[in-house]
N, C-alpha and C positions, 0 to 999 in steps of 0.2 A: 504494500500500500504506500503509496506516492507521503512524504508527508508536508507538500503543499500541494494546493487547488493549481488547475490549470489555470484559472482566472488569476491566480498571484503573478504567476510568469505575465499573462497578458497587461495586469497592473504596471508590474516591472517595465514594462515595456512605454506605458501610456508614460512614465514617471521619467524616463530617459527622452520620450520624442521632444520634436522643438514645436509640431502642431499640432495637434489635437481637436479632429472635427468630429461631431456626433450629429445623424439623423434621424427627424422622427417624424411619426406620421399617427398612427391612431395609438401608441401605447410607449411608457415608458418601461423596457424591460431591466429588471435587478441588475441583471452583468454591465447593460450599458450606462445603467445611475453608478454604478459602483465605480466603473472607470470615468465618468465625467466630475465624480468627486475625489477618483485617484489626480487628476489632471487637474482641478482647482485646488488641491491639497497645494500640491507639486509647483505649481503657479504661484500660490500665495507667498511659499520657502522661497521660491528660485528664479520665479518671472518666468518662465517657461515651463510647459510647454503657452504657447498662445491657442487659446479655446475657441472654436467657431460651430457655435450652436445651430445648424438649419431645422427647421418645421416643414414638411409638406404641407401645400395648401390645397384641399382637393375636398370633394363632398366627399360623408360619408353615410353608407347605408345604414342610418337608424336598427332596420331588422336585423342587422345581424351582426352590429356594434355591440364588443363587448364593454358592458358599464364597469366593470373595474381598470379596462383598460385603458378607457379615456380618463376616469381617475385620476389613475397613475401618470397618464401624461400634463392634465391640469396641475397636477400637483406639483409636479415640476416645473412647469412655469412659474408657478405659484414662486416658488425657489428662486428661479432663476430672478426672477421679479427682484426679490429678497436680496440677494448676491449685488444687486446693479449690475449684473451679465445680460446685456441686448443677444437677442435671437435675430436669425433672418428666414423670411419665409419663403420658399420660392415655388412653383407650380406645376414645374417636369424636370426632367433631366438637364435638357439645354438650358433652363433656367438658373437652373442648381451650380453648374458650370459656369454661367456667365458669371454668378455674384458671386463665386470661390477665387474665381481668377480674376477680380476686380479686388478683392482682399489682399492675393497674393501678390498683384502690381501695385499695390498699397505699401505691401509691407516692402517690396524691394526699394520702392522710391525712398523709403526710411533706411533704407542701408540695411537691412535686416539681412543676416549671416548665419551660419549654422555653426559657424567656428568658434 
């Protein structure tokens, strides 16, 4: 028996990168609240990683919306709210793209380095 979680290793990991993006759309799941608070722990100590929170924006089917799932994702807003962490919402794919790489030509124009 292993005696840490595979999610520790992936922790490990959020705790080392320089960015840290999270998607979400109808739910917040445990593993990815766990590493979005591994990566604002890690931020607070070290300034990095830098967080970029996206929401999908899309209708969802009521009938077959699970209510603890949107819960969970309100409630993390609710959070994020809390934190002064802005979110960005975007609508499909190329969307999602455009305002990542609008971030990322942000952060180079800052001189932003990985070194």
């Amino acid at each position: 028996m292993a005696e840490t979680r595979l999610q520790d290793e992936y922790n490990k990991e959020v705790r080392d990168c320089d960015v840290f993006v999270s998607l979400f759309f109808t739910k917040t799941g445990k593993f990815t609240r766990e590493e979005f608070d591994t990566a604002y722990r890690q931020f607070k100590k070290a300034g990095k990683p830098l967080i970029y929170t996206f929401f999908k924006n899309a209708d969802i089917k009521t009938g077959s919306a699970n209510k603890q799932d949107l819960k969970s994702l309100w409630a993390f807003q609710e959070t994020l709210s809390e934190l002064g962490h802005f979110h960005t919402g975007y609508d499909n794919v190329e969307h999602l793209k455009r305002q990542f790489k609008d971030q990322l030509e942000k952060l180079l124009e800052k001189g932003f380095s990985t070194g």
